[in-house]
N, C-alpha and C positions, 0 to 999 in steps of 0.2 A: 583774160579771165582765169582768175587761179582756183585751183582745184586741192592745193598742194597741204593745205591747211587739213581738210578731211583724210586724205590720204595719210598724212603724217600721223595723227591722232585716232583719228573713227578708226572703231572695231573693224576688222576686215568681214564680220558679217555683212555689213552691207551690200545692197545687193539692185535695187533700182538702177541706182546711181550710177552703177559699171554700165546701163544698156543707154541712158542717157548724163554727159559726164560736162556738164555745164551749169553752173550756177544760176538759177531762177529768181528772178524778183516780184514779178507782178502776173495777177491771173485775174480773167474777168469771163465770164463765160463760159465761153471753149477753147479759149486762145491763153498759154501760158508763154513770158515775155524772158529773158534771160538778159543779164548783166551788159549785154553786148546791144542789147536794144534788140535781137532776133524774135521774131512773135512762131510760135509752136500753134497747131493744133493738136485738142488732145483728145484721142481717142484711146485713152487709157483712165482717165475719169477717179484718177484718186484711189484705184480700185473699187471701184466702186462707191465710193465716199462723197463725191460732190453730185449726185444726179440733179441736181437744178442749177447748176454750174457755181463757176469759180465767184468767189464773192457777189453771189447772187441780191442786185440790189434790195431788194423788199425786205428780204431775211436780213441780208447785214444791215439796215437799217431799226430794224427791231431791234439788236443787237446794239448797235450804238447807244441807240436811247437809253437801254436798258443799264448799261454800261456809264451812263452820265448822272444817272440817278443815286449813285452809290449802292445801288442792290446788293445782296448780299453774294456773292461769287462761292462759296465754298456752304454748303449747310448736310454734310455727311446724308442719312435723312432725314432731316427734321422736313416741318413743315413749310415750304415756302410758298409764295403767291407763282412765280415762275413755274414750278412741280405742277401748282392744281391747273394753272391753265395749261400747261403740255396733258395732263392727264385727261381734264376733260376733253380739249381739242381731238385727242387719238381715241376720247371714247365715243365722241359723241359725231364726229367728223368723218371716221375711219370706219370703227370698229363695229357699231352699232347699223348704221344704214347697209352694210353687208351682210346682217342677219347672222352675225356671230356674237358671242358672249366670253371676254375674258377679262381676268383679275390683269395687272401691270407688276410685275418684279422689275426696281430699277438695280442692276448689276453694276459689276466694276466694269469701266467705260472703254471694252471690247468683246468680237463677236464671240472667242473664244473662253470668257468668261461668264458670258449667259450661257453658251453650250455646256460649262461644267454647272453649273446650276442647273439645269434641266435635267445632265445626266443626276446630279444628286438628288432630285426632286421622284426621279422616276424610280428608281432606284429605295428609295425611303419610302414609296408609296406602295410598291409591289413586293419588297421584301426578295428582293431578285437581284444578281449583281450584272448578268449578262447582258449585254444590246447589240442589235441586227443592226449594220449598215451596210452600206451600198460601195463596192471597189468602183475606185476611181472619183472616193469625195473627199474634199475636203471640209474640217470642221474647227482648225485651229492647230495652235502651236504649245499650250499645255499640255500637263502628261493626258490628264482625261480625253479631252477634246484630239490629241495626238492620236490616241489609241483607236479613235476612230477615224483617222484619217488614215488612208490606203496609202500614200507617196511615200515611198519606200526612203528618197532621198532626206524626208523631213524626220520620219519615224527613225533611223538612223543616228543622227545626229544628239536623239535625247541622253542615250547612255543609261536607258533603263530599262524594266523589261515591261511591258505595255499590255493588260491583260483585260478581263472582260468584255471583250468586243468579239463579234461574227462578223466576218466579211462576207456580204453576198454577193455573186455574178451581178451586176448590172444589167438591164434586159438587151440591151446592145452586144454584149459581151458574147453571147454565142447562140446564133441562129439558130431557132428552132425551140429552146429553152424555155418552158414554162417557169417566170423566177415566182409567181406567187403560189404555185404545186409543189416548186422546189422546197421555197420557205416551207411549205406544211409539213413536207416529207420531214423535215429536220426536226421538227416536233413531235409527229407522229410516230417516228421510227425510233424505238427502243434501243437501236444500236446506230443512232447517229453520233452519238459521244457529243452531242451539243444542247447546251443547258437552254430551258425557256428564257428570254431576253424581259426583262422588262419593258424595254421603251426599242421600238424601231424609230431612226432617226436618215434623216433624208434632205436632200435638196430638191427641189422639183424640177431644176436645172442644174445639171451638174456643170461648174463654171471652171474652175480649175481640174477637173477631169478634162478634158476635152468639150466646154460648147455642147450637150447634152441632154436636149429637152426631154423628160421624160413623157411620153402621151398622157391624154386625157384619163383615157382608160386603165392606163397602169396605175394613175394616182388615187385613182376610185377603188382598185384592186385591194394593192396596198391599206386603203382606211378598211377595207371591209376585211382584209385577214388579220389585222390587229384588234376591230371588236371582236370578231370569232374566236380570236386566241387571250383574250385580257393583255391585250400588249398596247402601250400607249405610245402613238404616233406622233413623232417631235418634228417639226420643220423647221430645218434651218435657211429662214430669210434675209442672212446677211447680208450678203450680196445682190442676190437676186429680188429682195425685197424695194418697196418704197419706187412700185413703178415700174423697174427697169424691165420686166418682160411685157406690161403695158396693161396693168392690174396693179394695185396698189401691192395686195398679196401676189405671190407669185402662184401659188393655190389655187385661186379661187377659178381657175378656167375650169377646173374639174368639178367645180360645185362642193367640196369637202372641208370639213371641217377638222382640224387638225387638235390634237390634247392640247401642245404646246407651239408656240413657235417662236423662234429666236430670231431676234433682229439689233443690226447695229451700222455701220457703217452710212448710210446716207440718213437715218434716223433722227441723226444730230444736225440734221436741214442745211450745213453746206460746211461740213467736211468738222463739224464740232465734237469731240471724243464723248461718246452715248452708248450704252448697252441695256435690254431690255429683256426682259422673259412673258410673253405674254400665254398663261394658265388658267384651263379651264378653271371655276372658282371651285367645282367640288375638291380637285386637286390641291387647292393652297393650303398644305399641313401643315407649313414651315412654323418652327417656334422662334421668335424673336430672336435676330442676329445667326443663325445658322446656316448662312449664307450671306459675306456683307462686303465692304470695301471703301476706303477712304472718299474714293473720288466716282463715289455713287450718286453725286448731289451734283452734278453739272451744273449752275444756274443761266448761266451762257448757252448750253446744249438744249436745256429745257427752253430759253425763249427759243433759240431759232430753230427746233422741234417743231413748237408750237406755230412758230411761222410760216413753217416748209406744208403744215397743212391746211390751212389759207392758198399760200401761193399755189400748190397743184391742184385743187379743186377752181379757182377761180381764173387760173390758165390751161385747162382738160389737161394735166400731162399726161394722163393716161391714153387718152385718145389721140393726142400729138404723139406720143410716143409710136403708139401702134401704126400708125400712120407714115410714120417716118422708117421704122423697121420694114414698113414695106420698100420703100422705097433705099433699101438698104440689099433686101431680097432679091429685087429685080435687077440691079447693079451687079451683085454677084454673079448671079445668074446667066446675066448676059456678057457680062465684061470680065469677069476671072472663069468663072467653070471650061468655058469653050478653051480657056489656053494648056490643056491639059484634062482628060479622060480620067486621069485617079485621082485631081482632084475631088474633095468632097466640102461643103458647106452645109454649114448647121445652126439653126439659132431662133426666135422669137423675139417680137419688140427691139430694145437696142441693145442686143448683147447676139454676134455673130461669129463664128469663128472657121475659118481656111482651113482644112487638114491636107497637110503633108505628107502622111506618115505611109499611103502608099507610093509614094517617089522617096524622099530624104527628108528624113524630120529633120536636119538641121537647116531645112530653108526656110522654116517659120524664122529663123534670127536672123538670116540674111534679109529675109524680107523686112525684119523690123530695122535691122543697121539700114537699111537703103532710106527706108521713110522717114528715117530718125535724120538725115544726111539731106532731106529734103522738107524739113522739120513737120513732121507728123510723129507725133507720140502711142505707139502701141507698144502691149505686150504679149508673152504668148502662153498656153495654158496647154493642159494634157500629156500622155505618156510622150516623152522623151521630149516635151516645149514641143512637138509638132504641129501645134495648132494654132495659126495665127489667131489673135484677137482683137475681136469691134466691138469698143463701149465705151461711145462719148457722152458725155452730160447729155441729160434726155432733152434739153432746151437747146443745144446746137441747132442754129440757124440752119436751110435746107442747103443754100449754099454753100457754107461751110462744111454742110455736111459729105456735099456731093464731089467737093473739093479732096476732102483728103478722101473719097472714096477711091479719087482718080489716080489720089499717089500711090495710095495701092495698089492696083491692076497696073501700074508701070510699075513696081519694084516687083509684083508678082512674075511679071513678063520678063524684066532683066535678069530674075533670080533662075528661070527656069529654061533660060536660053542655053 
């Protein structure tokens, strides 16, 4: 299996690659296949990007057809047939039976790109430059979307100076810490030297912070100190959205309705390049094109969108999912926690994560070189990679699930021997 061809050529950004360094051909499921005919399973899920897994048949069948008809593949925005049914599907499937109300911005086709549109949006509507986020999130790899992301390692790297953003303590962050008193204090107080934000902006799980569900409670907190203050409340559901905490929205367990919420990565229904901004409609000030992108017109992403919500409504994924997180929970619980006291586990639905970081954060890598050596596909998330990570396709069979749960708690166990 040669490798040699990337290495000579690819940018040395890359970065997947080096934790798994094998040429892949075929995915179906949960199971990705390599050159050598070795079958993987992956509990690593695209990033996020395939939750109804690898060439999920119903989807890629929509897909094909769609594809044999000559339809149109590229239409910037214009009007396509493909666009109206993804838009009514997510309004009328999704968005509407949950008792919420939003306008659809289609972005350029990443998460990081609807998050600068929402910054722009909020931003042009409050007449404000500043925004509240949360340390330890991530929101992308743009300057905008950078500026609000805390990773110091990523922030780094731009070569520029990053500005309008408040980092707030995470409520994790330090025991005892009121952070929705804190936030007020910062408005309140005449000599807190920090500007009213326009838009606070959030994950309801923080996924690359460390596995970080935020409570019920704090997200209810959160919506009611942004009315109190005119500050507009942005969710970003890239990742966390379309399911994977075992809710369509990642949100909705708090009952709250958010201004904004951004979503992309599993959107485009099995791994198709999709970006969205979905905005209350009093909000949509935008004047034509002030916000736009070439490959805002998916028509490929738009069928199998539109298919992805079909196929999870008419296979519960949501209730399979939660169902399966239990069963992800108890695992942990019984099988990794006991092998060590500072272990910690964290997580909802199918997204779980292992912390290391009171032993050695660098065993979250060794635990993934082991699994990887016994082909299970993770990866790791949080301050210093110390936190191993679980997020396979939400349709992983229970067997296979329970399977690589297994090669876990043995790489966890030889790691910490």
């Amino acid at each position: 299996m040669s490798t040699g061809t990337f290495e000579k050529y690819e940018s040395e950004v890359r970065s997947y690659c080096r934790h798994f360094p094998k040429v892949f051909t075929d995915a179906k499921g949960a199971v990705l296949t390599d050159e050598d005919g070795n079958k993987y399973i992956d509990f690593f899920c695209g990033a996020g990007a395939v939750n109804y897994g690898h060439n999920n048949p119903y989807i890629k069948q929509k897909v094909v057809d769609y594809l044999a008809t000559d339809g149109i593949i590229h239409a910037l925005d214009m009007y396509t047939a493909p666009k109206r049914d993804f838009i009514e599907g997510l309004e009328k499937k999704i968005i509407e039976p949950r008792g919420l109300k939003y306008k659809i911005q289609f972005c350029g086709p990443t998460g990081t790109n609807a998050n600068e549109a929402a910054l722009k949006l909020a931003r042009k509507i409050k007449g404000r430059r500043n925004i509240f986020a949360f340390m330890g999130c991530f929101h992308g790899m743009t300057l905008g979307s950078l500026a609000l992301t805390s990773e110091m390692y990523a922030r780094n790297a731009c070569g520029a100076t990053l500005t309008d953003v408040t980092h707030i303590p995470a409520p994790y962050m330090f025991k005892g810490l009121d952070v929705i008193e804190y936030m007020q204090t910062l408005l309140d107080d005449d000599h807190s030297a920090i500007e009213k934000p326009a838009a606070l902006i959030m994950e309801s799980v923080q996924a690359e912070g460390g596995i970080f569900p935020f409570s019920n409670e704090f997200l209810r907190g959160v919506r009611e100190f942004c009315d109190k203050n005119d500050i507009l409340l942005i969710i970003d559901d890239v990742q966390m959205g379309c399911c994977r905490t075992g809710t369509f929205f990642s949100f909705e367990r708090a009952g709250i309705a958010p201004d904004m919420v951004v979503m992309s990565k599993s959107i485009g229904g099995m791994g198709m390049p999709l970006a969205i901004l979905l905005l209350k409609e009093e909000l949509d000030c935008w004047k034509p094109g002030e916000h736009n992108g070439t490959f805002r017109g998916n028509q490929l992403s738009f069928v199998a969108g539109a298919a992805s919500f079909d196929y999870l409504l008419e296979n519960n994924v949501e209730a399979e999912t939660r169902r399966k997180g239990e069963l992800v929970k108890s695992f942990l619980e019984k099988e990794v926690l006991p092998l060590d006291p500072r272990l910690q586990v964290r997580g909802m639905g199918l997204i779980w994560g292992i912390d290391f970081s009171a032993i050695d954060p660098e065993l979250s890598e060794a635990v993934i070189e082991k699994c990887f050596d016994e082909r299970l596909i993770c990866e790791c998330a949080g301050r210093n990679g110390a936190v191993f990570k679980i997020m396979p396709p939400l349709v992983i069979e229970d067997e296979l699930l329970m399977k690589g749960l297994e090669i876990v708690a043995k790489a966890v166990k030889e790691v910490l021997r």
